[in-house]
N, C-alpha and C positions, 0 to 999 in steps of 0.2 A: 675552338676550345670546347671543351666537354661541359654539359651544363652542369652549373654548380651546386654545391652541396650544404650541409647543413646550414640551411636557408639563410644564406650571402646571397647577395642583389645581385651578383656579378663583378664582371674584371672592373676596371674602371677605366671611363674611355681616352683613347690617347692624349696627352698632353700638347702641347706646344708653350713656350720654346724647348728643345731638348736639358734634361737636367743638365748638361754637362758643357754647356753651352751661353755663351753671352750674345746676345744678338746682334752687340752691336762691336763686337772681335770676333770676327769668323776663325776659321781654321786659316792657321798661316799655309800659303802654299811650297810645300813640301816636296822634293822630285820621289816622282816610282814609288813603290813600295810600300812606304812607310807612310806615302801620302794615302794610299789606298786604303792601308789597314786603318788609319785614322778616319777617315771616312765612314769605313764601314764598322769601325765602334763606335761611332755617334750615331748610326743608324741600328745597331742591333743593339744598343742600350735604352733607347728610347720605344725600341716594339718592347722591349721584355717588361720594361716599367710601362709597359701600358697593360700586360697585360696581367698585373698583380691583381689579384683579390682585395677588394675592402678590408677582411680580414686579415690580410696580410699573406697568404699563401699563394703559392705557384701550382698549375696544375695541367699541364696538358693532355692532350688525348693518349690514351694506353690501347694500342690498334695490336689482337692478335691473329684470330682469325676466323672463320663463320663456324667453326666448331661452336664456340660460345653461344652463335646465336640461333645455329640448330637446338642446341640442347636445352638453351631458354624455353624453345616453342614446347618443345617434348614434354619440358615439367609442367608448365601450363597445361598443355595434353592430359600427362596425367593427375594432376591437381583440378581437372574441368577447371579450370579458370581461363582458360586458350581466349581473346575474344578475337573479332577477325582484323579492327585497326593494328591491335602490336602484330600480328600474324604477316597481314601485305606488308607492314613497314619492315620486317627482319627480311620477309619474303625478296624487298623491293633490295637490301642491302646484300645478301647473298648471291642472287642472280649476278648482280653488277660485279661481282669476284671470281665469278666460271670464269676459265680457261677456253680460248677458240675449241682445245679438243674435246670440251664436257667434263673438266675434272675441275677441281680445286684444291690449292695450294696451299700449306701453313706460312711463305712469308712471301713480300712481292718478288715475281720474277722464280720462285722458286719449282720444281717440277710437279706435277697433279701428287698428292697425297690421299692413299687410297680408304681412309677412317673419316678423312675429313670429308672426302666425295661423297661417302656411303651417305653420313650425318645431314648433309647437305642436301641430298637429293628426298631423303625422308621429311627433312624440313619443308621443303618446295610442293611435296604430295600434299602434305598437312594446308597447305598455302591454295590447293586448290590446282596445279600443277600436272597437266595429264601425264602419264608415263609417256605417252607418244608422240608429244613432244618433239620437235628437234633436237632442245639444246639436254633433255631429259633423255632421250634415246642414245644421243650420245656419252651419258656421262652412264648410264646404267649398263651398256655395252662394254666401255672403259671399267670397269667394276668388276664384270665376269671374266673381263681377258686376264684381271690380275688376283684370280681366286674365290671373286664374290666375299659375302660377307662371313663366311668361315677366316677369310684370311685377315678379318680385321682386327684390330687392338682391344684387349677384354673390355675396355671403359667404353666401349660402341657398341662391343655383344651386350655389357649392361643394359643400355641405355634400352638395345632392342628385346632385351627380355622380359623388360616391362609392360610391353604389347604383347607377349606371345609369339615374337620374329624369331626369334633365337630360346634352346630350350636353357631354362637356370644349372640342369644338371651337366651341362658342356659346357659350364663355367666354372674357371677355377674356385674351389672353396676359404670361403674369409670368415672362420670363427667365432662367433665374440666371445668366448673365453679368452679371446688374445690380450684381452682387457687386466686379465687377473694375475698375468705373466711380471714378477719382478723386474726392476729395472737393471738387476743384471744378467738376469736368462736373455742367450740369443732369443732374437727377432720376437723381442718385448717392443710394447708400442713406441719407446724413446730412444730404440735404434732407428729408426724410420726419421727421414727428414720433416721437418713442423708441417709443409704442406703436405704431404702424404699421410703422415700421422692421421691429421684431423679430416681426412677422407677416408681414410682406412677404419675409423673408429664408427663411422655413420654406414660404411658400408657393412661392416659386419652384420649391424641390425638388418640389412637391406636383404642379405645372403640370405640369412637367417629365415625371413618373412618370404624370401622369393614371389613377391607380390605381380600378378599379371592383370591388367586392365585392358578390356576388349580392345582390338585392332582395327582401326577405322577405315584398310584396305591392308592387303595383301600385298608383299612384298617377293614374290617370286619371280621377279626378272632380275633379281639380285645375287641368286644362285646360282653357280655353275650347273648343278642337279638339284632343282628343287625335288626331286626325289629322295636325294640324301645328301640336305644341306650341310653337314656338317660331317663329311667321309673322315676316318679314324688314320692317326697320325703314329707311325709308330713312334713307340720312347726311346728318348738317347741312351745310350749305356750306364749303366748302375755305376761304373767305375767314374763316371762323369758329376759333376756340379747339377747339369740340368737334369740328369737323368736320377738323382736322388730327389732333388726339389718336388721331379715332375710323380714321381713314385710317392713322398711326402703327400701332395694334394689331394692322392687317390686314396692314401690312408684317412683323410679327412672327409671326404667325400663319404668311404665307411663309418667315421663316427660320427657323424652327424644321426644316420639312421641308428644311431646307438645311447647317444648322448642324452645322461640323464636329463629329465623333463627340470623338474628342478635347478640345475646347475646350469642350463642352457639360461631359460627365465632369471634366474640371478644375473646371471653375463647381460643379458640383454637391459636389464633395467640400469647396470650399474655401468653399459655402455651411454644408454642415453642420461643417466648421470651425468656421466664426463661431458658431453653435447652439450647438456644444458647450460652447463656451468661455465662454459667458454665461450657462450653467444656473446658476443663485444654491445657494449651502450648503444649503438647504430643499430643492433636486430644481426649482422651479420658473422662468422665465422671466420678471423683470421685477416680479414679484409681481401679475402678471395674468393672466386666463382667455385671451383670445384667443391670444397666443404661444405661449404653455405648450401646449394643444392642438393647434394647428398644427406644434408644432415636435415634438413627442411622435408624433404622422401621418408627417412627414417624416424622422426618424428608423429610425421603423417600416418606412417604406419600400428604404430603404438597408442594410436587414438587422440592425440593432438588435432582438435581440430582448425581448421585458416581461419578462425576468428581468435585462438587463443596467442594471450600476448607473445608467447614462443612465436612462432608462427607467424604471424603478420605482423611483425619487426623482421623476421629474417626476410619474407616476400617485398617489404617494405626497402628494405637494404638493398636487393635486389634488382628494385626498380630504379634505385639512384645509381646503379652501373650503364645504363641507358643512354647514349648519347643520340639525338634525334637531330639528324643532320639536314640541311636548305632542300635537299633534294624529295624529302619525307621519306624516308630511309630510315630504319635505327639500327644504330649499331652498341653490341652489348662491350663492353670492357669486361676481360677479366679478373682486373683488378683496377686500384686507383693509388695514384702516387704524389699525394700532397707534399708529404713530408721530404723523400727523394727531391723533389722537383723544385721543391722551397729553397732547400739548404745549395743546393746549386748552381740556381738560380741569386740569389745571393753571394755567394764565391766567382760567378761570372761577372754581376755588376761591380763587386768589392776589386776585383783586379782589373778592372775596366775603368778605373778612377773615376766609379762615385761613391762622393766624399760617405764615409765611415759614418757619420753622424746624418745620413742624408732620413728624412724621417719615411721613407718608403722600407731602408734596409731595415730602422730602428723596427718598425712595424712588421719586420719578417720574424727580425729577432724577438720578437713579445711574443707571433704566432710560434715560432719552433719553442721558447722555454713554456709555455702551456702544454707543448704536445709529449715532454717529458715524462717517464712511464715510473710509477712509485710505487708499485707492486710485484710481487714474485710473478711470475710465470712458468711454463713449461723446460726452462732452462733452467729453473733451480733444483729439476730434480738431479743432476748433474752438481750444480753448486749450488747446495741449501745453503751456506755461507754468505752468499756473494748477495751485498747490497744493491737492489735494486738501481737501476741511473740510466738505460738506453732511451732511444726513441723507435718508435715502430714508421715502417715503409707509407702505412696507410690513413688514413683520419683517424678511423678505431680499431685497433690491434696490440690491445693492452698486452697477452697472452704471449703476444711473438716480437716485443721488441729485436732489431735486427744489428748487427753488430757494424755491419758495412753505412746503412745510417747515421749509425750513432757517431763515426768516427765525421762522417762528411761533417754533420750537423756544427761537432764541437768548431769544424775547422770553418765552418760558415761564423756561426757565433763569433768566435777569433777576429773575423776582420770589420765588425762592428760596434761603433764606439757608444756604448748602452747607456741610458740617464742613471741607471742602477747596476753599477759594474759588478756588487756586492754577491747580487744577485746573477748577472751572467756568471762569476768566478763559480756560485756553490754551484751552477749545474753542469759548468764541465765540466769541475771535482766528480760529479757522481758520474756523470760517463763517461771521464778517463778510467775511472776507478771501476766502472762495469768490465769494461772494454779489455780493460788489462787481464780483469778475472775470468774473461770468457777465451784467453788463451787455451792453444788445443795441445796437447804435449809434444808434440812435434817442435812446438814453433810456432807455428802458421796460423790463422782462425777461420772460421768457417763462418757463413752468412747468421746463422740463429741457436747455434747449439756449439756445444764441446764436446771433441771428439766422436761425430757425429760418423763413425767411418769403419762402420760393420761394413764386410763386402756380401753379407747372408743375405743383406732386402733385395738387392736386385736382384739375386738368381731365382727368388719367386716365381712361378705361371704367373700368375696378377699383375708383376710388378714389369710389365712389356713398354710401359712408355714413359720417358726418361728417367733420369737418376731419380731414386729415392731415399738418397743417403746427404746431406751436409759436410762434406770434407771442407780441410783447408783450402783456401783457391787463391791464386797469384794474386787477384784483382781485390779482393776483402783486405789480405795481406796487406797487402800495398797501401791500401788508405787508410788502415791503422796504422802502418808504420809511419806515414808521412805525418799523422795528428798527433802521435805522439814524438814526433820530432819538432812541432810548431810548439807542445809544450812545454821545450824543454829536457824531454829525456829521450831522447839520443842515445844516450850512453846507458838507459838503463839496463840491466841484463837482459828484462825482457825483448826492449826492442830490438837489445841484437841477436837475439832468438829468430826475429822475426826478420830480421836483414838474412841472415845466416840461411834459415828457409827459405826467401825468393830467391838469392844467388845459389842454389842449390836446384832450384825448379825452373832455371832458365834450360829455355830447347834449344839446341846445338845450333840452330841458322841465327842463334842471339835474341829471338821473339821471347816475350810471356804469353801461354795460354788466358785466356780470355775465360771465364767461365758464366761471370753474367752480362759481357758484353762481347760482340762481335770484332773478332774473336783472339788473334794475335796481334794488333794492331791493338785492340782495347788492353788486353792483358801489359803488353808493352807501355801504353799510354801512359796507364796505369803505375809500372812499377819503377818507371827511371825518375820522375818527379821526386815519388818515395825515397828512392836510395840518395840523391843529391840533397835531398831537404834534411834525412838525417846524415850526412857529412862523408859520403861518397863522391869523389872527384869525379870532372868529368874523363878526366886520362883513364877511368878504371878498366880494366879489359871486362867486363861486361855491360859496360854502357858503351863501350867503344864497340862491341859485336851488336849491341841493339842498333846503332844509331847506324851502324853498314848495313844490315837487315832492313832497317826505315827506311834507308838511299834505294836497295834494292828494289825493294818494291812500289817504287814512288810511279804513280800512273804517268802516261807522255803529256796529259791536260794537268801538270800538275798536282792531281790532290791524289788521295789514297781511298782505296775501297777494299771491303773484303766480302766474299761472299759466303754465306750460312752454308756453305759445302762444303767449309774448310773443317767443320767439324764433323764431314759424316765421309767425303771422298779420297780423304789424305792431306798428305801436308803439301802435296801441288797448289791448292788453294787457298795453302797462309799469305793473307796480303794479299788476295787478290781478287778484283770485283770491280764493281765501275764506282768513281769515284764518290764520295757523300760528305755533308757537311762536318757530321758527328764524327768521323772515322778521319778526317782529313786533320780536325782537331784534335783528337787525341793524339796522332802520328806527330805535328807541332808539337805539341805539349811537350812532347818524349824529346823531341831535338832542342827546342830552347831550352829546357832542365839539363840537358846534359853540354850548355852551351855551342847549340850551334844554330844560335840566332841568326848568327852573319852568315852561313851558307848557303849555300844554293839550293838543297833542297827544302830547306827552310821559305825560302823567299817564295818560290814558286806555290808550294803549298798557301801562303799568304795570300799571293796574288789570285790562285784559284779561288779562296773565298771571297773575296772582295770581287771577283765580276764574275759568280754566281750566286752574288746576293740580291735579293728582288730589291724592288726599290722603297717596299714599304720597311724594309731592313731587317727580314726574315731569310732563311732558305729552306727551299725546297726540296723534300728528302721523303719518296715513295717506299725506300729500301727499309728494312727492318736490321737494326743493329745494335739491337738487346735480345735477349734470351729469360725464358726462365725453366728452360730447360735445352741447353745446348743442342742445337739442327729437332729436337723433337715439337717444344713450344716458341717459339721465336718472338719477338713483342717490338712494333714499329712503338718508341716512346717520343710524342710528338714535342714536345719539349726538349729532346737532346740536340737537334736541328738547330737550337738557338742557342741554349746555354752554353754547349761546347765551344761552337765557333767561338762567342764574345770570350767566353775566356782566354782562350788561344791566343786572340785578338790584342785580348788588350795585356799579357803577358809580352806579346810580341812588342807592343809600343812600350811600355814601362816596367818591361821587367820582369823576371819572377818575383814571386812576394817571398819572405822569406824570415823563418820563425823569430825576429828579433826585429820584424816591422810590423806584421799582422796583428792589427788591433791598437798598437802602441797609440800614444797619444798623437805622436809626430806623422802619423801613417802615412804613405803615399796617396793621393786620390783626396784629398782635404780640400783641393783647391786653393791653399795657402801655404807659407811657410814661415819660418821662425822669421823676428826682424832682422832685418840686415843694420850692418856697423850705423846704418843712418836712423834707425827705427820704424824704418819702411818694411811696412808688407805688399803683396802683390798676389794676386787676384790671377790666373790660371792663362793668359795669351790667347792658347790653343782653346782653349775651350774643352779641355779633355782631360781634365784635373791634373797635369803636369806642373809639377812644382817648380818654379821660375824665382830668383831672385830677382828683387826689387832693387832701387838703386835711385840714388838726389842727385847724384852727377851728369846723369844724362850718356856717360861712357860705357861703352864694354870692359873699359878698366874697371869695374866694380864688379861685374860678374867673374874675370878671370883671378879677380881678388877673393872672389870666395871663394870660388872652388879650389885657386892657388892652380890654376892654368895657365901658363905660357901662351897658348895660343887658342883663341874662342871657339874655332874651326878643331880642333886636337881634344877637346875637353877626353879625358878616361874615366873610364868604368868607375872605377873606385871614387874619383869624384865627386861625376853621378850619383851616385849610392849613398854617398854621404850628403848631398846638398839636395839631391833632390828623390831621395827616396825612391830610385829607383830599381837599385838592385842589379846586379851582374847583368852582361850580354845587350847592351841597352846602346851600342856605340852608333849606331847610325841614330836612332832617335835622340839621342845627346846632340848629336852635329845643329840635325835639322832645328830641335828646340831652342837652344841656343843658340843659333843662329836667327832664330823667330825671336827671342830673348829680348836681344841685342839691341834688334831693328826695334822693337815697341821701345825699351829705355830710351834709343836715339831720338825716337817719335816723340814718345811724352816728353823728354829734355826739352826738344825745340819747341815745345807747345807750353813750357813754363809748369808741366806739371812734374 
């Protein structure tokens, strides 16, 4: 786990006996299956409640890749603040990510990526690193064969132009009069997606100042010609997109040497305006690395000096992204994900039957309604109307509440039974009622903005690594539609706006694009729960083409993998990868939602995570299967490892949840049930908060009396769902429980109890 943040003690350390668990009623034994997923949600519900925060929040490690922690060294570099402990510990964390050929990768397993090597290998000099090296010779050779550092991404010629590696004037030109452009003129700052925005606002200053700080060695074994580092490229055609854009830059490159003195100076001050004014309570930007740095340089440049409170709050911010690992390594996050990871992680323990009232969940639910955002932000300029209500990705990210949070958050909230419901009811008022307003006119919503979906920012020179737009995306979609189905409006026009948009954006093999999860497999996870929760049969002919598309690509070891090439080498690669915990979960999700618990490839999927679960009741997952910028920034989230599986898990033994049980008083996962004809209640068997009737007779004749079953071994779905709150797809876990049922009334009868 990442060390913690605004000074919490830490997780708190494992418990025993498991919450979900009587010590002195074990798990009834169960055949196959369903005896395994049982297992392994009493073991992946007791790592995840161990490893809650005091304050109530979730948070695991956010792994993206040594970029992060090259470019850390560099600002130190240039800030002289560098000292040489953080230096060998970044030092000691990036070596251990070279590739046997000398390169480095942006996700595991993934091919040498040639901005992140450059980055890397500058960091390693800075570390003390000779160029000649073995593992340095090889990565600097690998470098020249693929262009040198002309061929790299503009955000690495930045990085190098602030030493003098690279010259400023063979970099694309970024204005800050872009500042003063309306918010309806093309490529005004609020066509640009919120994280690019708020890097493109700090780099203009940057442009501007083209500041160069001596070079503390030379870098010419990096050039193909260090005689003419940087050979002239001819321009695509004028009749072309790039070939305006790229003619565009050259026009600005002109004004600039033209650009009145005045009207520059205005731009620049009323840039670091907007900077100042969106530093978050924490010192940080946005609650990510790239802003926060950039804006921390451009600050710096304007005479802000590292003692003014600007300044060492953002440095300060920066140093809480630091994970410092057993090995004396550190590794930098380039962001942090409490709030994501909280609501989650809550929706995995709440379908994993612990009970609704359990004072762990209650204590998530205090942390998520705290983290509640009650102020406008950069999304009102879009809708100055719209009241206030999301929650943000990160601890502080007042600025960029996220729409894809907000929805998870409310549906976490939902399955918890609060001492103050008064109070849970007003704040998913305000962010169904954000959520709803952040619709995009299409239908569909986007991660932070509406209608976020100029196609002018990316054809930018600048704008070379990943999207820098906010469009709708299957996967936001989808979890808004499904939250506003748990509350009730199914039918409202909007949501079927938003049904109308997914079935409309499914791709012909039956998959959803993935766009901040890996990748059709996530996307797919994603939207078949959504369409069945708001009242999508499973018979639909596009749950029925997902759910053959899920069969298709079901690995031979059972589970499902997809690899971060399916976004960059074609659709060969949808679905396919070596298998992982998170991706194996989502693929369940998608087949129990569309009812096909009882199938086989359902089962097998099961049974892969149950025996590669460790035994402390976690799994193990190297692969990276988030994005935040599809195949460009890829992000291992060490937390999905767990939260998905259990939920999958415990969907698989009791059900889906489903919006006329989540939260209710009677909820599934209480560990009790109403009294029976006798006034008995009964206390959970399994130990796995399965709702069991109770019974004074000692017979199974009592239990087939409530549910009104013929036969104890036959119980049905609907039943189930009625007596014990389980919810559709539940027929094997019916048999086994009831059957465990039975045998305990038999037991306590002849025991006189």
């Amino acid at each position: 786990m990442t060390a913690t943040t605004d000074g919490s003690t830490g997780a708190v350390p494992p418990r025993a006996p498991s919450a979900l668990s009587d010590p002195t009623d074990p798990i009834p034994q169960a055949a196959g299956t369903l005896d395994a997923a049982l297992r392994a949600t009493r073991r992946a519900t007791d790592f995840l409640l161990s490893r809650q925060d005091p304050q109530g929040w979730w948070k695991g490690d956010l792994e993206t890749n040594v970029t992060m922690d090259a470019e850390d060294l560099l600002l130190r570099q240039f800030l002289g603040i560098r000292d040489d402990a953080t230096t060998q510990a970044s030092a000691l964390f990036i070596r251990g990510k070279q590739r046997d050929d000398g390169t480095w990768a942006t996700f595991h397993g993934g091919p040498g990526d040639l901005s992140a090597t450059i980055e890397a290998y500058v960091a390693l000099r800075l570390a003390g690193d000779s160029p000649d090296a073995p593992h340095m010779a090889r990565a600097s050779a690998w470098i020249r064969d693929r262009g040198g550092i002309a061929a790299a991404r503009v955000f690495t010629r930045i990085w190098l132009a602030l030493f003098g590696w690279w010259k400023w004037s063979d970099l694309p030109e970024v204005p800050p009069e872009l500042v003063y452009m309306p918010s309806w003129f093309p490529l005004n700052i609020y066509d640009f997606g919120c994280w690019a925005r708020q890097t493109i606002v700090a780099l203009t200053i940057v442009s501007a100042k083209r500041p160069v700080r001596p070079a503390p060695f030379p870098l010419d074994e990096l050039h193909t010609d260090p005689a003419d580092p940087c050979p002239a490229r001819p321009l695509a055609p004028l009749t072309s997109w790039d070939g305006v854009f790229q003619r565009l830059d050259k026009a600005l490159h002109l004004y600039r040497k033209v650009a009145p003195r005045a009207v520059r100076s205005a731009a620049v001050r009323s840039a670091a305006h907007w900077i100042v004014e969106r530093q978050e309570n924490d010192g940080c930007w946005g609650g990510i690395q790239p802003p926060a740095v950039y804006s921390i340089i451009a600050l710096h440049l304007l005479g802000f000096d590292l003692d003014h409170p600007v300044l060492r709050a953002g440095l300060e911010s920066l140093d809480r992204f630091a994970v410092w690992r057993e090995d004396g390594s550190r590794m930098v996050e380039a962001c942090q994900s409490p709030v994501w990871d909280t609501c989650l992680a809550t929706i995995a323990l709440a379908d994993a039957g612990v009970p609704a009232d359990h004072p762990q969940l209650v204590k998530a639910a205090d942390w998520m309604l705290a983290e509640q955002i009650d102020r406008p932000g950069d999304w009102s300029v879009r809708r100055p109307d719209l009241a206030p209500g999301g929650w943000a990705f990160e601890f502080h990210n007042d600025n960029y509440p996220d729409i894809d949070d907000t929805a998870e958050v409310v549906l976490a909230l939902r399955r918890v039974r609060h001492p103050d419901p008064a109070r849970m009811d007003a704040a998913v008022a305000r962010g169904v009622t954000w959520n709803l307003g952040m619709q995009s006119k299409d239908g569909g919503w986007g991660a932070f903005d509406v209608d976020n979906t100029s196609t002018f920012p990316n054809r930018l020179p600048f704008c070379d690594f990943g999207k820098v737009v906010d469009p709708p995306s299957a996967d936001v979609t989808a979890h808004v539609v499904e939250m506003l189905a748990f509350e009730g409006l199914a039918h409202d026009p909007r949501t079927r706006r938003g049904i109308a948009w997914l079935l409309a954006e499914q791709e012909s093999c039956g998959a959803w694009f993935g766009r901040w999860g890996v990748n059709y497999i996530y996307g797919t996870g994603s939207v078949v729960p959504a369409l069945t929760a708001a009242g999508l049969p499973g018979t639909h002919p596009a749950i029925r083409r997902s759910v053959a598309w899920l069969e298709s690509v079901q690995n031979t070891d059972g589970g499902w993998g997809e690899d971060l090439r399916s976004y960059h080498d074609g659709p060969g690669w949808g679905g396919r990868g070596v298998s992982t915990a998170s991706q194996t979960a989502w693929a369940l999700l998608a087949l129990i939602a569309a009812g096909e618990r009882d199938g086989g490839a359902a089962g097998r999927g099961v049974d892969w995570l149950a025996r590669t679960q460790r035994d402390d009741g976690s799994w193990d997952e190297p692969h990276f299967t988030g994005t935040g910028f599809p195949w460009d920034f890829s992000i291992n989230y060490h937390l999905y490892r767990q939260v998905f599986p259990l939920t999958a898990l415990g969907r698989y033994v009791y059900g889906e949840p489903s919006p006329d049980r989540v939260g209710a008083p009677a909820a599934k996962g209480t560990g009790q049930v109403p009294a029976t004809p006798g006034g008995l209640t009964c206390q959970d068997p399994t130990g796995l908060g399965a709702h069991v009737p109770a019974a004074g007779t000692g017979s199974p004749a009592v239990l087939r009396s409530l549910t009104g079953a013929r036969d104890i071994g036959r119980v049905t779905v609907r039943e189930v769902s009625t007596v014990w709150g389980a919810g559709p797809g539940v027929v094997r876990a019916a048999r086994a429980l009831a059957a465990a049922a039975a045998g305990r009334i038999a037991e306590r009868a002849g025991k006189g109890s």
